[in-house]
Every structure is written in C-alpha cells, then in structure tokens.
C-alpha positions in Angstrom: -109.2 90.1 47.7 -111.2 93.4 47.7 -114.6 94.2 46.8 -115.6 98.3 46.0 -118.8 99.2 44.6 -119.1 102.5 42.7 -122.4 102.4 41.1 -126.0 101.0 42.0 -125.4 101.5 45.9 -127.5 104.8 45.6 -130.7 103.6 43.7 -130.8 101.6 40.8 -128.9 102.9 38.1 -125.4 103.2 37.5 -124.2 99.6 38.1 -120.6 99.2 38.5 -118.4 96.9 40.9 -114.7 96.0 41.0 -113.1 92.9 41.9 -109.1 93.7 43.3 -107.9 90.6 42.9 -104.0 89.5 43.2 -102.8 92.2 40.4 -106.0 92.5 38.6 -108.5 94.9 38.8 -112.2 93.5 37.6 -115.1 95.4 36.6 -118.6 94.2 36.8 -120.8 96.4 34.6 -120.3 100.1 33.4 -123.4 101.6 34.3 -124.6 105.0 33.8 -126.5 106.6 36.3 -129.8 108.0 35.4 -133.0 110.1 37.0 -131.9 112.0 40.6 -128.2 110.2 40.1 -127.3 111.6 36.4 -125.0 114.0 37.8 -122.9 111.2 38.8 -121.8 110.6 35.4 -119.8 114.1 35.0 -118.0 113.2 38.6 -114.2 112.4 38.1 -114.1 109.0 38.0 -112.9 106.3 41.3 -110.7 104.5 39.1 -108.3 104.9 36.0 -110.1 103.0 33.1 -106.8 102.4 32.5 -105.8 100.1 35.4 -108.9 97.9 34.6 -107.9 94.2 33.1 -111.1 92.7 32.5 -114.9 94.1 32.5 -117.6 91.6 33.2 -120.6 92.7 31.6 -124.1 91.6 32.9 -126.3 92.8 30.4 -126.7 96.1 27.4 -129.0 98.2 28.9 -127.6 101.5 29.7 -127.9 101.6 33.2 -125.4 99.0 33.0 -123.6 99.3 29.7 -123.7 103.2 29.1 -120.1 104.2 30.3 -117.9 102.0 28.5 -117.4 104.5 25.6 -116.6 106.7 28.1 -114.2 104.6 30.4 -112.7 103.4 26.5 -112.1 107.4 25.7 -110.5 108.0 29.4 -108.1 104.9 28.8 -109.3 101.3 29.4 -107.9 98.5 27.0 -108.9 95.7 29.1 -111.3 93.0 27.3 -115.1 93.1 28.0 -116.8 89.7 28.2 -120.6 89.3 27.6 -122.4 87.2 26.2 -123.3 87.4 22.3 -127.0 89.1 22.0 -125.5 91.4 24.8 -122.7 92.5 22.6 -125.2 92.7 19.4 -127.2 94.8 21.5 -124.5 97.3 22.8 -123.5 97.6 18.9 -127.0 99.5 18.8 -127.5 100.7 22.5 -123.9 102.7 22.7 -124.4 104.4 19.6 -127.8 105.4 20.6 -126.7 106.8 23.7 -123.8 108.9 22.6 -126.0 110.2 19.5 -127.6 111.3 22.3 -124.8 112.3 24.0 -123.9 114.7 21.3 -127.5 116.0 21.1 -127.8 117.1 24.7 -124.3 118.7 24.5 -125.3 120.7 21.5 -128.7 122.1 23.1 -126.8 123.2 26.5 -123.9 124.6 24.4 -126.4 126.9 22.3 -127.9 128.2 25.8 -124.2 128.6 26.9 -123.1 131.0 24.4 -126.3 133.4 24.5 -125.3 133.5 28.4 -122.1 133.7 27.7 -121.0 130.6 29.6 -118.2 127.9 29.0 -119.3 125.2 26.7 -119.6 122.1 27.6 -118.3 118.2 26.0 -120.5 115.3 25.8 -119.8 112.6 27.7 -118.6 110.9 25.2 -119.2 110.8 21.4 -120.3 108.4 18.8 -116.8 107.9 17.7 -115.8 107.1 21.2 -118.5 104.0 21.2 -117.2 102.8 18.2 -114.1 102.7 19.6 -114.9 100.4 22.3 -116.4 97.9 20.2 -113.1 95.9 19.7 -112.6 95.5 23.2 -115.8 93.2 23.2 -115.1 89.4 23.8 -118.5 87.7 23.4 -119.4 84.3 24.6 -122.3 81.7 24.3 -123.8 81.0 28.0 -122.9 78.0 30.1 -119.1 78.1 28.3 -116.5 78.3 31.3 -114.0 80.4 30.0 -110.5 80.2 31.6 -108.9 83.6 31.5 -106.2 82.5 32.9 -105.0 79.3 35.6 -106.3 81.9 38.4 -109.9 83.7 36.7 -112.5 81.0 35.2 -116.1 83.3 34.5 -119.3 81.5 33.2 -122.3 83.4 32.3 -125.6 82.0 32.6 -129.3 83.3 31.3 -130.2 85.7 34.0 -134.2 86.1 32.5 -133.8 89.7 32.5 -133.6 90.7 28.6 -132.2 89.2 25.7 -128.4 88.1 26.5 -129.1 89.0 30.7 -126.6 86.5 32.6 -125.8 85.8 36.1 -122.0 85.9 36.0 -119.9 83.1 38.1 -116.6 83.6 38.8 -114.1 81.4 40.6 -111.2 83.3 41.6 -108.6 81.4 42.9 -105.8 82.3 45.3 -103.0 80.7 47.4 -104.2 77.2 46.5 -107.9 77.8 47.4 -111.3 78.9 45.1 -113.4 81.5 45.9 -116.5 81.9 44.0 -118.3 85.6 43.5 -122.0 85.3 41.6 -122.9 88.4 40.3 -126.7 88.4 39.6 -127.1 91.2 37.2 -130.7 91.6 36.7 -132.9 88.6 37.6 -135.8 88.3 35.3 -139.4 86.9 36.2 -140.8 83.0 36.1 -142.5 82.2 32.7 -141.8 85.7 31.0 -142.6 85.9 27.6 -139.6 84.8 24.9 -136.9 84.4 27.5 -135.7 81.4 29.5 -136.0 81.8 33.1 -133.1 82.5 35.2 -130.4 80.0 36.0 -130.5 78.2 38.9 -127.1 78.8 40.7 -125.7 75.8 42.9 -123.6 77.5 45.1 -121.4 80.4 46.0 -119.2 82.3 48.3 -120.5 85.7 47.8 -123.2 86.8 46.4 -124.1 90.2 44.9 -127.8 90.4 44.2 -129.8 93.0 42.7 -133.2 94.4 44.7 -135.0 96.6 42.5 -138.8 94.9 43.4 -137.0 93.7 47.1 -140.2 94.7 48.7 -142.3 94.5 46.0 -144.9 91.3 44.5 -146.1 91.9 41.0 -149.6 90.9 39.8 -149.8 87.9 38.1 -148.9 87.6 34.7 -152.2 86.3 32.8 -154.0 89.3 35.0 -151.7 91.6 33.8 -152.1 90.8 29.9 -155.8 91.1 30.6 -156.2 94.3 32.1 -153.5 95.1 29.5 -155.9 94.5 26.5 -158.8 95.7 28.6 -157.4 99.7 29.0 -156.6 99.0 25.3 -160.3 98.0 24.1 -161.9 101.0 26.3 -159.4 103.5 25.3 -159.9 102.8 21.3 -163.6 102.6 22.0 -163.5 106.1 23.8 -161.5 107.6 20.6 -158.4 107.7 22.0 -154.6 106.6 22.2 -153.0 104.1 23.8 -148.9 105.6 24.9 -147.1 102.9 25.9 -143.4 104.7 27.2 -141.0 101.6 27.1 -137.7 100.2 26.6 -136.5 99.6 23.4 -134.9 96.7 24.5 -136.7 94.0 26.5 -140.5 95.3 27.0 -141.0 96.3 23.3 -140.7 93.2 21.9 -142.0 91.7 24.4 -145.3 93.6 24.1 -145.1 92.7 20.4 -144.6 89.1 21.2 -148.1 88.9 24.0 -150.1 91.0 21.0 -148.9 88.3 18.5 -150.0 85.1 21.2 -152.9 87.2 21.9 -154.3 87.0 18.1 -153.2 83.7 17.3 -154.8 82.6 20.6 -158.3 84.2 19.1 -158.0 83.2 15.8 -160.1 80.1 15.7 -162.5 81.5 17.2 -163.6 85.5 16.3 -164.6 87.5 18.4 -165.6 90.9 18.2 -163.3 92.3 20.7 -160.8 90.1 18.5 -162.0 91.6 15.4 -161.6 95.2 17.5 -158.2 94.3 18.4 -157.0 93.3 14.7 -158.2 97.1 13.4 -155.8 99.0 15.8 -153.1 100.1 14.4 -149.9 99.3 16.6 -146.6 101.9 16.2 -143.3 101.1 17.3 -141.9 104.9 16.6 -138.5 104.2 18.1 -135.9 104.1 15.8 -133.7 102.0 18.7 -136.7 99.7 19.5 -136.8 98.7 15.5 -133.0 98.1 15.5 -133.3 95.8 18.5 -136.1 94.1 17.1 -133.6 92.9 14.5 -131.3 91.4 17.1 -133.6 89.8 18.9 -134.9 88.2 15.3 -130.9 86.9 14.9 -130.8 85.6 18.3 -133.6 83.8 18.3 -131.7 80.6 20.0 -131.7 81.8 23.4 -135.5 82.2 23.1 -138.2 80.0 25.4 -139.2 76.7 24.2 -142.5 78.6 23.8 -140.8 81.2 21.1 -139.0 78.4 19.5 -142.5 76.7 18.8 -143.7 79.3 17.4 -140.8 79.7 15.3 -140.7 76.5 13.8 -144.0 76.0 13.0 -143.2 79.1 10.6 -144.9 82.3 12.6 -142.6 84.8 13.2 -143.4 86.1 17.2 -142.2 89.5 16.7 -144.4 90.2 13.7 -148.1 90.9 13.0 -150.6 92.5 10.5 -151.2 95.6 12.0 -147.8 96.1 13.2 -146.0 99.1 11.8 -142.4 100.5 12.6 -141.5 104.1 12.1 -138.4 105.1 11.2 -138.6 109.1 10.3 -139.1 111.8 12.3 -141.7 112.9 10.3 -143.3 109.6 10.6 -143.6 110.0 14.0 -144.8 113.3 14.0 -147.8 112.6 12.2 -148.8 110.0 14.5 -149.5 112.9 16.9 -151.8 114.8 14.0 -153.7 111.5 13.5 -157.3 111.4 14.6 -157.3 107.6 14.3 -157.4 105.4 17.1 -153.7 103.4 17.8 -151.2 102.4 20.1 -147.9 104.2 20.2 -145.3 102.3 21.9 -141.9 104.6 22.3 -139.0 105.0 24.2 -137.4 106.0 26.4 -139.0 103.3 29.0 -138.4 106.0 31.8 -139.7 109.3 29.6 -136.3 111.3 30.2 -135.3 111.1 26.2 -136.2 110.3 22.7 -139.8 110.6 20.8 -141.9 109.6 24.0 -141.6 112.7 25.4 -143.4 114.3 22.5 -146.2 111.7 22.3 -147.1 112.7 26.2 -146.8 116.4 25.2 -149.5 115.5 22.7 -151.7 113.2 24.7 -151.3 113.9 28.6 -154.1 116.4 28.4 -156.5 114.9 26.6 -159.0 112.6 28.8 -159.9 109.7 26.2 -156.2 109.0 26.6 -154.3 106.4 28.6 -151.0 106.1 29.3 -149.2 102.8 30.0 -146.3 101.9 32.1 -145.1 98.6 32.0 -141.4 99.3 33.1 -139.4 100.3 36.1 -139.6 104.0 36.9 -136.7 105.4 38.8 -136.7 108.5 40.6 -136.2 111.8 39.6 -137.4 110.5 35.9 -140.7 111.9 34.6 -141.9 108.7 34.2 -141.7 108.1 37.8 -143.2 111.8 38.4 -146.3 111.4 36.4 -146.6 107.6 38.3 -146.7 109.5 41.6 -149.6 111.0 41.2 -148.2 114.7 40.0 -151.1 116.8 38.0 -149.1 119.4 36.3 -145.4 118.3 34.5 -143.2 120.4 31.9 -142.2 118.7 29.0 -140.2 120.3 25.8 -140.6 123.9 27.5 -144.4 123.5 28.0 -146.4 123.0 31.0 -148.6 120.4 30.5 -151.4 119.3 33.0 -152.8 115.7 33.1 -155.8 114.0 32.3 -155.2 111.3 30.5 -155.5 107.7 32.7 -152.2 106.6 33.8 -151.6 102.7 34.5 -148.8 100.4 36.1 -148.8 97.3 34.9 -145.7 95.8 36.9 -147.0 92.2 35.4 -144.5 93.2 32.1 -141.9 94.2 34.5 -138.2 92.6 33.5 -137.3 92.3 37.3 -137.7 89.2 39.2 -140.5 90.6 42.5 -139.6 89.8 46.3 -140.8 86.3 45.6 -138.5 85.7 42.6 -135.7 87.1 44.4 -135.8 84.9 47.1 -136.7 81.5 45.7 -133.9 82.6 43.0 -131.6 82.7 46.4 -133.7 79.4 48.2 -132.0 77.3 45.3 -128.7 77.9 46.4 -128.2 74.1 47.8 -125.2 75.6 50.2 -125.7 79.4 51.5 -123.4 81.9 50.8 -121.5 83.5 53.6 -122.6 86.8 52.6 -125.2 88.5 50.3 -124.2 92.3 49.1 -127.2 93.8 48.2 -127.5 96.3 45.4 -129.7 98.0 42.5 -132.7 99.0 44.6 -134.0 102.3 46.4 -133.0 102.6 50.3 -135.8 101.1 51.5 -136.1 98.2 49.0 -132.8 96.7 50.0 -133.2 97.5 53.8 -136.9 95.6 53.5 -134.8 92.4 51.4 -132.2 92.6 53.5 -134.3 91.6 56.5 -136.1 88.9 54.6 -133.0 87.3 53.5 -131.8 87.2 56.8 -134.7 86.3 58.9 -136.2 83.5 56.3 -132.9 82.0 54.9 -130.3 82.8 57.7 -128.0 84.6 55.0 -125.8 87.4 56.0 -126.4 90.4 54.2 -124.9 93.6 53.8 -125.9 96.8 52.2 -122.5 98.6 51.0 -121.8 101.8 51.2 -120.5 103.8 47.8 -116.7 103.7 46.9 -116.3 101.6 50.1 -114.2 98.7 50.1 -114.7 95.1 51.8 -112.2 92.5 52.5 -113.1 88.9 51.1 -112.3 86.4 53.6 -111.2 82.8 52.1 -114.4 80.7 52.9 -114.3 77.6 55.0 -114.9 74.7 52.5 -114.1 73.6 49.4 -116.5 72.5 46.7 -114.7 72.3 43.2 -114.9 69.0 41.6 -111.3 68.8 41.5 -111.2 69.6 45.3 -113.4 66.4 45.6 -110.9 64.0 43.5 -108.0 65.3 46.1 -110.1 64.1 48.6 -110.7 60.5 46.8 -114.4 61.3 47.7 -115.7 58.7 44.6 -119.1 59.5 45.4 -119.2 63.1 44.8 -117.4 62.2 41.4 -120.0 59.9 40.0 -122.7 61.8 41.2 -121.0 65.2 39.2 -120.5 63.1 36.1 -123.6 61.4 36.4 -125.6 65.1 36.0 -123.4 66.2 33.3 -123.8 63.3 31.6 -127.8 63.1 32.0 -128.0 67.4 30.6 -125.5 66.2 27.9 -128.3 63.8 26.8 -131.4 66.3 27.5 -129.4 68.7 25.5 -128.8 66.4 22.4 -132.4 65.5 22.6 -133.5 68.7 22.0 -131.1 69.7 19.6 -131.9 66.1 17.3 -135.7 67.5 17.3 -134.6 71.3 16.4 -132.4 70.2 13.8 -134.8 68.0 12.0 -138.0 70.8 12.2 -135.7 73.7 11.0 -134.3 71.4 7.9 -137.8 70.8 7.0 -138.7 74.2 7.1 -135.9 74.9 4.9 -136.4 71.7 2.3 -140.0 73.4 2.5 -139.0 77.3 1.4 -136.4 75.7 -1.3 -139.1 73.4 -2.9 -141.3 76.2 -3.5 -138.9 78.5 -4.5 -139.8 80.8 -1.6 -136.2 82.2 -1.0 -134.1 84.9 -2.2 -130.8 85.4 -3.5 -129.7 87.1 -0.1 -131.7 84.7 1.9 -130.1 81.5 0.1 -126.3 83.0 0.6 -127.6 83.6 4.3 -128.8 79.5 4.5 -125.9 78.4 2.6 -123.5 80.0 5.2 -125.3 79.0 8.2 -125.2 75.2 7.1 -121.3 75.6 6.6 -121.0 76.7 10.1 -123.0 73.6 10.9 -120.8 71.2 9.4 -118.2 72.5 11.0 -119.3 72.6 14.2 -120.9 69.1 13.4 -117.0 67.9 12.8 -115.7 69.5 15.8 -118.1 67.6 17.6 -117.1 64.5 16.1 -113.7 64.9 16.8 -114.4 66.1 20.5 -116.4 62.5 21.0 -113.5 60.3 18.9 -111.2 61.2 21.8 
C-alpha cells in the first residue's frame, strides 16, 4: 500500500492524494491550485484520470473540487463519493469555475491573435463540468459505506463548510485493517451554523491539514465585535464597507452573525442597533446567492443553534436590509452609489469575479474599509494588499491604497494551532504517523514540531509526487477483531455506546419531528402556503413515511 501526494504539499491549494491500494488507485480530493501555484494546473498531469477507481472528496471548494471536470474530460469514470450538500454545492461551484474558465481563455486568446500567438484552451469547459456530474455518489455522514469486502469509507462533519467531512477509510489487506483518516479541512469550535468537527477515535495514518499550524485566532465574540465596530465607524465616516469573501462558507455565515446580531438587540433598541438596521447589506455574487439556496435545503446538518432558530420560524440566512444582486448592472451601480453599505463579494482571495471591481472603486478612497475575513494565500491580491503593499494593479489600473484594511481571522473556516491539536489530542490511541499537508512551509514545519514534542506523534512533511510505503500497523482494533479474540468486554462496551447515541439520536429527532409538524399544521391552518410550497410538503412527508417504514422493518428484525 502506497501513499503519493500531488497537490497541497506546496502551500495550501491544490489538494490532491492517492491511495495505491491492491489494484485500486484512490484519489482524495481534486484540487486546483491557486495564487503563486496556478501554473500547476496547465502541467501534464502525474496520473491518467483514467486509471483512477474511486475519488474521495472532502469538501466543494475549488481548491479541493476544481479539477474534476478536468480529470472527467482527460478520462476518469471512477465514482466520486461526498457527502450530499458537498455534491449540491459542486452542482454550482464547477460550473462557476469553468464559466470562468472559458472567460479567462477568451481574454488571453484576443491578446494572442493581435500578437500573433497560438491560442490557448480553457482548462476545461462548462460542458466538461456537466459531464462529471454523474460520476457523483453522494452520501449522508456517519453512513459506513462498503465499496467493496476490502474498501469501507465513512465521512464525518469536518466543521469546515457546509458538507466538510473527515474521511475514514479502512483498507483491508492480507487478512488485516488499516485505517487512513483524511482530515480535509478542520473547521473551528462553536462556528456559526455548522456542527463542530468530529471527534475521530483512532487511526493508522493520519493526513492532517495545517493551514493556521502556527497560528491562534482571536476569539470569536471579539471578533464579531470589532466586526460591527469597523462597520459602525466606517458608515458613520460616509463610507463602504468591502467585505472580499467566499461564496461558499463565510458569506452565509456573515449573513447568519448579522441576523443573531439584530435579533439579539431587538428587545432592547439601541441606537447603534437602529444604525445597524439602516445599512444596506449586498451580497453582489451571483455564486454566493446560488449557495445561499443550498445551504437553505440543507438546513439538517446545521448547529443545534441554527436549528433553533429555524424552528421557531426565523429564517438565519435572511434579514430586512438584506439584498442579493444578481445583474451586472446591479452590481455596477453599487459602485456609483453615494449611500453608505456593505458590499460583500467574491472571490474570498480577490483573484476573480465582481470583487475586484469593488476594490478598484473603493481602495483609494480613505472613508473606506476593507474586510478580510478569509484565508489569503500567496501570490493572490488579497494576500498582497494584507501584506502591507501601497500601490496594486487591478483591471489594467494602478491603484494606490488608502482605504483601512482589516483581518478578522475570528470568521476564519480553519481550525487555529489550538484546534488542530486538541482535534488530534482526542485520538484515544496515536497514530503511527501524521502526514502533514495544506499549509505554507513554515506552518507545517512549526506543527510538525508541536505534534511531535507535545503528543509524541511521528510526523512527516511529504514531498510532491513522492511516494511512501504503508507499513501494516501493529494492533488490531476492529470490533470484529475483538469478537476473534472472545474479548466480551470490549463487545459490550462497543454496543453499549452505539446503543446509548442510538437513544440521544432518537431523542432529538422525537422533539424535531414534533416542532417542524407544528410549524407546518400552523402555515396550513392559516392558509399561509402555496401551490409549489404544498407539492414541496406533500413530497417531503412521503419520503418520511417511507423512511418511517424502513425503520420499522429494520427494528422488526
């Protein structure tokens, strides 16, 4: 058994691992590479798409997601297993990225011909994404799912973004289990709308994202205060509030703190609450306003704390003064407007899409703030203008900054040093060795010596395209592996747990069940629903009842 790693070992984008294993060949994530690395993405590929069975994906954003179309359009037919917001997501995400794709390819190719150069192919093309949408194989999280009597995966919530997991996977081979965990992208403690990430019980190998390996972000109520404080004195000053950020993950999530924020005040007015409720609040990415729609249907992976405010009837992704624009002459005018607002717009890292003209409009102007509230990688011009530089070219024009710039690493998706290592603490047995990826050079070198010195874990930073044997580890943990041994104890204590988050689980569900039906009795007996939205109800309870009867029969046996 082999491990290569072709993606991530550089910096941070780009993610992409294989797994050789007996005659398979297993990919984990198809990143693209972005910033200093994008290069990389024109580079003849290290493996045939085509000899790939099975591609574990950890999560949709691009720097994880963005090649499929391409490896799809270069040969692969293998399946891709994620779980389901993930796939919803890359339904959106692919298409937006070969859009633009196409777009970039049609810019260089009208420089080409007035120089008289060769023209050049996108990477790949919007067809080409649509393509590799039936190759998706969505799951829900916590499902084992036996590939085959060798390959079991299980993806669990990894905190990250909405449909993030951790993948497990227990590889078996000459009559003994080996267990990889991927960790994708670890998300913080107590973020707002998702779960945090899943504690993992064990494993053989671990490989473990770094991006904040040497960082600690502020704390979380600081950062939502100074947050709405550079808001308050930039609106007070006259100004705009540019918020560059991912479509995916940090947009709703800003929505979501804005929406706590004013439902926190409302009992009690205040005039910076009555402030707040006047600005005007733009979502001007045509991506970002898709996604908000996914995250709306997957609302059941949300926190207990979105769930709440779900079922008392407020929707956390909406608010008065919210407004989402879809035109590009929408978004223009937001740049002509005198009025005081916040414009939040992607891309997270500056390099693409309408962001790029909102700084061109508001770098220079000193009443202004710009707000980062996302990993920056480098070579990006978000990064650039984070650094410190004075002078940056954007669109063809030079543009030199005075607006304020803040980095609120407090909204950050990423788990910080301390995440990352409790997230590894909870392992009850260590792992015999810790590959370290996604992070700068000196972010896994500085995690790499924590690891080691505070937990005693081997780690290793690979190298790209090289390959590492997987030895067969030394003991054997499986429940199954306990029965051989007639070790009773273990067995009971196993069941026991299962048996006790069987309960928890039904619990929970009893009380959901019986606060959503209300809701619904509620909206019927006022005559509050629409023809679309009782077809939509009426379909929902038939998958119920289904699933209701499946259960039965699963408990009859």
């Amino acid at each position: 058994m082999q491990l290569r790693f072709l993606g991530a070992v550089k910096g941070v984008t780009g993610s992409n691992h294989l797994i050789q294993f007996q005659d398979k060949l297993i990919m984990l994530d198809c990143g693209m590479f972005q910033g200093k690395d994008e290069d990389l993405n024109y580079e003849e590929l290290q493996v045939n798409p085509a000899d790939i069975d099975y591609l574990f994906l950890s999560h949709s954003h691009i720097d994880h997601s963005g090649r499929i179309p391409c490896f799809v359009k270069k040969g692969f037919q293998g399946k891709i297993y994620c779980s389901k917001p993930t796939y919803d997501l890359c339904k959106i995400m692919l298409l937006d990225s070969a859009h633009i794709q196409e777009m970039e390819a049609q810019w260089k190719n009208k420089k080409a011909q007035r120089l008289g150069k060769p023209l050049v192919e996108p990477l790949y093309t919007q067809q080409d994404a649509e393509n590799s949408f039936q190759f998706f194989q969505p799951v829900l999280y916590d499902q084992y799912i036996e590939i085959d009597r060798n390959l079991t995966i299980r993806f669990r919530d990894a905190g990250h973004m909405l449909g993030s997991s951790i993948i497990e996977i227990w590889l078996k081979e000459e009559e003994e289990t080996i267990k990889i965990v991927f960790s994708g992208d670890l998300g913080m403690q107590e973020k707002p709308i998702l779960k945090d990430p899943e504690i993992i019980d064990y494993a053989d190998y671990v490989i473990m994202e770094s991006t904040y390996g040497n960082r600690v972000h502020k704390d979380i109520k600081k950062s939502e205060e100074e947050f709405i404080h550079i808001i308050l004195q930039t609106i007070r000053q006259g100004g705009t509030v540019i918020i560059p950020s991912f479509a995916v993950g940090r947009t709703q999530e800003i929505i979501y703190e804005l929406n706590k924020y004013y439902d926190k005040h409302h009992d009690f007015i205040s005039d910076e609450f009555r402030e707040l409720k006047k600005i005007p609040v733009y979502i001007d990415s045509p991506l970002a306003i898709k996604a908000t729609e996914v995250f709306r249907k997957n609302m059941h992976v949300f926190d207990e704390e979105a769930k709440n405010y779900l079922i008392s009837g407020d929707n956390p992704l909406d608010f008065g003064n919210l407004h989402f624009t879809q035109s590009t002459e929408e978004s223009k005018a937001l740049n002509f407007s005198q009025e005081p607002k916040i414009i939040i717009s992607s891309s997270g890292m500056c390099d693409a899409g309408r962001i790029k003209h909102h700084l061109k409009h508001n770098l220079w102007k000193e009443n202004c703030s710009i707000v980062f509230v996302g990993y920056q990688a480098e070579g990006t011009l978000g990064r650039k203008i984070l650094d410190g530089i004075k002078d940056v070219k954007i669109l063809g024009e030079r543009i030199h900054i005075k607006a304020k710039i803040y980095n609120i690493e407090g909204f950050s998706g990423h788990a910080d040093k301390n995440g990352l290592m409790n997230w590894l603490k909870n392992f009850k047995e260590k792992p015999q060795k810790v590959f370290i990826v996604h992070g700068e050079t000196q972010s896994k070198a500085d995690f790499a010596e924590e690891v080691e010195k505070n937990l005693g874990i081997n780690c290793m930073i690979p190298s790209y395209n090289t390959t590492y044997e997987i030895i067969s580890k030394t003991s054997m943990r499986e429940l199954v592996e306990e029965e051989e041994k007639g070790n009773k104890k273990s067995i009971i204590a196993f069941k026991e747990k299962q048996i006790s988050t069987l309960k928890e689980e039904i619990e929970i569900l009893k009380e959901l069940f019986q606060k959503s039906f209300d809701l619904i009795e509620k909206s019927i007996d006022t005559n509050e629903i629409g023809i679309e939205e009782y077809k939509n109800i009426n379909n929902k309870l038939l998958e119920i009842e289904n699933n209701i009867m499946d259960l039965t029969i699963l408990s009859g046996k």
